[in-house]
C-alpha positions in Angstrom: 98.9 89.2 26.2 96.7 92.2 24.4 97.3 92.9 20.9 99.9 95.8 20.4 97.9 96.6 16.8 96.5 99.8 17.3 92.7 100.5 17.1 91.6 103.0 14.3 91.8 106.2 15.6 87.9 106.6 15.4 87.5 104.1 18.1 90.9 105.0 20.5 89.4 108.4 20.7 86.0 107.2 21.5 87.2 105.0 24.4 89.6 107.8 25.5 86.6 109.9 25.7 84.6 107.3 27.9 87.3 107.1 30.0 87.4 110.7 30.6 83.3 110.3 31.5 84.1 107.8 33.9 87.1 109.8 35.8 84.4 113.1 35.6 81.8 110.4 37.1 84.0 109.2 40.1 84.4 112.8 41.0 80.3 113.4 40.7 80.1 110.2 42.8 81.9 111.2 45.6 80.6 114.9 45.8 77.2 112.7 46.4 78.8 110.3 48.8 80.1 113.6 51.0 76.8 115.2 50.6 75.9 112.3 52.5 78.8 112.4 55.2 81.1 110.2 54.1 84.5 110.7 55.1 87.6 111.6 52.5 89.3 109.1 53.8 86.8 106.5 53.0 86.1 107.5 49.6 89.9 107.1 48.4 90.4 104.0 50.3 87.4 102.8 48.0 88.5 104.1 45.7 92.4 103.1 45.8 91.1 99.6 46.7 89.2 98.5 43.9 92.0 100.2 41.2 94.4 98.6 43.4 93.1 94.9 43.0 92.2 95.7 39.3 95.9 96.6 38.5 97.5 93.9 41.0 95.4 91.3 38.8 96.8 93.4 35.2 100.4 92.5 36.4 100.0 89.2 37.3 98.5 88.5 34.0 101.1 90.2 32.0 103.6 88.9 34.1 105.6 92.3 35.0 108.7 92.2 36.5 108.9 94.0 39.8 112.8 93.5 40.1 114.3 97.3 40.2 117.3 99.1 41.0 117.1 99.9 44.8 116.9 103.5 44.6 113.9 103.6 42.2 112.1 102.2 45.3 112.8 105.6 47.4 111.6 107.4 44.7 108.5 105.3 44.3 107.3 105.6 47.8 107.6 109.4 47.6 105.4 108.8 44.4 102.6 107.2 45.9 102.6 109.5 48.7 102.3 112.3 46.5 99.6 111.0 44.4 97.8 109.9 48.2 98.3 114.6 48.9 97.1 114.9 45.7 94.1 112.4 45.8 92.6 114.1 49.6 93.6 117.4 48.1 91.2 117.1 45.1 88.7 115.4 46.8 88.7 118.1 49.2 88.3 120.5 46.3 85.5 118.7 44.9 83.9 118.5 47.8 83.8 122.9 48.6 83.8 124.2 44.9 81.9 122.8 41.7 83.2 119.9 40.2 84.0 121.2 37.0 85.9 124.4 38.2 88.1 121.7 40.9 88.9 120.1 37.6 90.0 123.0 35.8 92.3 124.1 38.7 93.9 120.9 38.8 94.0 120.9 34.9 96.7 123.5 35.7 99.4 120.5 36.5 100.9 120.6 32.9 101.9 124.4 33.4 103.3 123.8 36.9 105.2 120.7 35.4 107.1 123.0 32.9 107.7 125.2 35.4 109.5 123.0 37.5 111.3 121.3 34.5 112.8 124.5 33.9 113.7 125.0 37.7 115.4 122.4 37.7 117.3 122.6 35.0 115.4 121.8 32.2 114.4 123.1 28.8 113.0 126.5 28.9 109.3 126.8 28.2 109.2 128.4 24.8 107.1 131.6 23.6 104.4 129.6 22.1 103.9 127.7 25.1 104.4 130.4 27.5 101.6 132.2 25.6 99.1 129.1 25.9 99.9 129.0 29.7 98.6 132.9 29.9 95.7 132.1 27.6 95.1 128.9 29.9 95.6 131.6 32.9 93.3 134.2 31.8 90.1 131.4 31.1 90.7 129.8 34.5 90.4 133.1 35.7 86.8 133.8 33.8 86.2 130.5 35.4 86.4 131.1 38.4 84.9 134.1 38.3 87.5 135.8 40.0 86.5 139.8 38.4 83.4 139.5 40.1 84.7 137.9 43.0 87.8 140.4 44.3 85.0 143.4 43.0 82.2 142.4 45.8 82.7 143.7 48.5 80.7 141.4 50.4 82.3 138.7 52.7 84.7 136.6 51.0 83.3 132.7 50.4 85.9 131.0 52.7 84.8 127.6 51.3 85.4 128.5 48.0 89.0 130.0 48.9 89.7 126.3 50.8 88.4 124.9 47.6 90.6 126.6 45.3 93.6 126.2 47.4 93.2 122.6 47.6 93.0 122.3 44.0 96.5 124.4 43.7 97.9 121.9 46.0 96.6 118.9 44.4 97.6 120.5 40.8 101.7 121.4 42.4 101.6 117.6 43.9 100.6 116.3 40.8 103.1 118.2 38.7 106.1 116.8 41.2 104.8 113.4 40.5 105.0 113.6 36.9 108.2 114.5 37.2 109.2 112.1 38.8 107.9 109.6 36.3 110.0 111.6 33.9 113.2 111.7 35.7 113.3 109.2 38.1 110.9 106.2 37.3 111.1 106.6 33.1 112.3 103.5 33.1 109.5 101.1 35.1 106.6 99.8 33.1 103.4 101.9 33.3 101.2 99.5 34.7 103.6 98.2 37.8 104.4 101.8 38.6 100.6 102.6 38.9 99.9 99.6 41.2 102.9 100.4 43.1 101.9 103.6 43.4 97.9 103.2 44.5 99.2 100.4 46.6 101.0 103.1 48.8 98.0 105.7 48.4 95.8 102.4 49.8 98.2 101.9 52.7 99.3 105.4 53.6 95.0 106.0 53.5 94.3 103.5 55.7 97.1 104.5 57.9 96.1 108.6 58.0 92.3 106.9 58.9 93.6 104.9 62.0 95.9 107.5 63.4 92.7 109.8 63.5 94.8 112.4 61.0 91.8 113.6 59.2 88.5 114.6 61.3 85.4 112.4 60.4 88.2 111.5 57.5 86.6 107.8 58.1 82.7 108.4 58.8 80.5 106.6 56.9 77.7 107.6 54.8 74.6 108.6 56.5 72.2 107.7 53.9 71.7 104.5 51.2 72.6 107.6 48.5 75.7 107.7 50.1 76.6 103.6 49.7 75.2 103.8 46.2 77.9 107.3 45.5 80.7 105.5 47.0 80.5 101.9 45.2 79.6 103.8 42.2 83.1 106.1 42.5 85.2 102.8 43.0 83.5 100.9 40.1 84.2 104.6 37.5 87.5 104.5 38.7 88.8 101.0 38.6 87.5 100.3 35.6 88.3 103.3 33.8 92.3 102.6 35.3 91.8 98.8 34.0 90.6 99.7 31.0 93.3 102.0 30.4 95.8 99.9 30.9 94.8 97.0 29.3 94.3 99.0 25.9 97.1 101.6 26.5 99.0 100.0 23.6 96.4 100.0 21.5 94.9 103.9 22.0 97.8 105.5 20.5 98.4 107.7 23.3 101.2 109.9 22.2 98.8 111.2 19.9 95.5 111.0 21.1 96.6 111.5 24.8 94.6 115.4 24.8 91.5 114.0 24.3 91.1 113.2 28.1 91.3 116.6 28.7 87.6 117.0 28.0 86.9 115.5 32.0 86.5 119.0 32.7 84.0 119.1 30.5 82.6 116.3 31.2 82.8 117.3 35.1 80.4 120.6 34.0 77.7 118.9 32.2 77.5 116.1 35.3 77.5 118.4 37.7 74.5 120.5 36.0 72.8 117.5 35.2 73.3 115.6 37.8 74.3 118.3 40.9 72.3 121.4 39.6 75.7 123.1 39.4 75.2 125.6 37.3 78.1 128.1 36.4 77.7 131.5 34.4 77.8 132.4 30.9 81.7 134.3 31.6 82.6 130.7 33.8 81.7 128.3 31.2 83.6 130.6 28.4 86.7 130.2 30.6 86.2 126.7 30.8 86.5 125.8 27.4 89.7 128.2 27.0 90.9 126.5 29.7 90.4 123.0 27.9 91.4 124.1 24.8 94.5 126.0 26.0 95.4 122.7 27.9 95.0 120.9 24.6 96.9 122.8 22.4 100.0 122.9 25.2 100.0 119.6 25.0 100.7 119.3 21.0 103.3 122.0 21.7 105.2 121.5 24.9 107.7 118.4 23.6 110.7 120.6 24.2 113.7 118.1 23.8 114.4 118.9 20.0 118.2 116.6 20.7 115.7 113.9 20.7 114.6 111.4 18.0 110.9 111.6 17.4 110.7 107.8 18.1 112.3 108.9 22.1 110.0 112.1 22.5 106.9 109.9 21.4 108.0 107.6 24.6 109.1 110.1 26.6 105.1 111.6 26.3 104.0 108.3 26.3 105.1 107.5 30.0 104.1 110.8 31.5 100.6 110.5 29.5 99.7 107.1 31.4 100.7 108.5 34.6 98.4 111.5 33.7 95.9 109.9 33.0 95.7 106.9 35.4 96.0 109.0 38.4 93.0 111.5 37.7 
């Protein structure tokens, strides 16, 4: 069993960092690997499969329990089939818009969450955070460039449109998913929820690929660049899910937990480096409010004040892994 003694904060926030890298990376990776006609499909079932053996061998070492109550069942299968929406849908993004603005429109899952927390019934976002979710509104906006984009009256960039609406939808399909970790699965470990859960994004992939669902959604890549972008993708992303897991204990999540939020940072300097993405002055200045708006809503948006600070710090905990491990 791993050590529950927490690493010095130094190092937790250095390995959070790196993980973040490594989720930007499996994004930059597959951008490559559809540059070179690989299909969606294929990319997430490489990508499902190695995290999927990764965490399968995680619970057998820790010896997790995977008796539950029946119903938690129902409400993991619609789990993992959200997370599958949510994984074409961003890789769809990814694939029509820049990297780091896909990121930053998914990033937008936290605001959605507390929306539909309040929908249904829960706490009321409060000023402060409503505030932070404008602030976070008005930077995706410089982002995206959306001034200069409604003023042109040129034709309007249809890919980019598809892009951005698939990273809405992955961002709302995310958002239901964490609340159903919240309010539905709070009470199954971490890790076996995360390998139940890629285990039905695996099989409900493979299934979509047979049926012929998704056009060339199972074409290999044309190119050796393509192999490389695709291994590479699986290797970022199961490790960074295996490494995450093994150490979540250790990283001190409740409090260190925003730090991931630099992928989309991460996601911009890859994509320049690596992609020649290159966004404007105005779009990077959005960026970083975005981040930082996303940061400081997470130190803020703990709205169950009943609670004992011991229960909150749990209640974050759970919804952080999930997070997280399903970038």
């Amino acid at each position: 069993m791993t050590s529950s003694a927490q690493l010095p904060r130094q190092f937790a926030v250095l390995i959070l960092v790196i993980l973040a890298c490594s989720f930007a990376g499996n994004h930059v990776a597959a951008r490559i690997a559809f540059d070179h006609d690989a299909g969606l499909l294929v990319a997430i079932l490489f990508r499902s499969g190695v995290a999927m053996v990764g965490l399968i061998l995680l619970v057998i070492w820790r010896r997790e329990s995977l008796r539950f109550k029946p119903q938690a069942w129902g409400w993991q299968l619609v789990m993992g089939l959200l997370i599958a929406i949510q994984s074409f849908s961003i890789y769809s993004a990814v694939a029509r818009i820049p990297i780091a603005l896909a990121l930053l429109v998914v990033n937008l899952a936290p605001i959605m969450l507390a929306l539909l927390t309040w929908a249904l019934g829960g706490a009321r976002p409060s000023r402060t955070a409503s505030l932070l979710m404008l602030f976070i509104l008005f930077g995706l906006a410089l982002a995206l460039d959306l001034p200069s984009r409604f003023s042109d009256s040129g034709e309007i960039d249809i890919k980019f449109v598809e892009g951005l609406l698939f990273g809405l939808t992955a961002a709302a399909v995310f958002a239901c998913a964490l609340w159903i970790t919240d309010h539905r699965l709070g009470n199954m470990p971490g890790l076996v929820r995360s390998m139940l859960t890629i285990m039905v994004v695996f099989a409900s992939t493979a299934i979509a690929g047979a049926a012929g669902l998704v056009p060339d959604g199972m074409s290999l890549p044309s190119a050796s660049m393509g192999w490389v972008a695709l291994s590479s993708l699986a290797i970022l992303y199961g490790a960074a899910f295996s490494v995450l897991f093994t150490l979540v204990t250790r990283l001190d999540i409740a409090r260190n937990a925003p730090v991931m939020n630099v992928e989309p940072v991460a996601g911009l300097i890859f994509g320049w480096l690596i992609l020649d993405q290159v966004l404007g002055g105005i779009q990077v200045v959005g960026s970083f409010i975005v981040v930082s708006g996303i940061v400081m809503l997470a130190y803020t948006k703990i709205p169950d004040r009943q609670l004992s600070r011991p229960l909150r710090e749990s209640k974050t905990v759970k919804c952080r892994e999930t997070c997280m491990a399903d970038s």
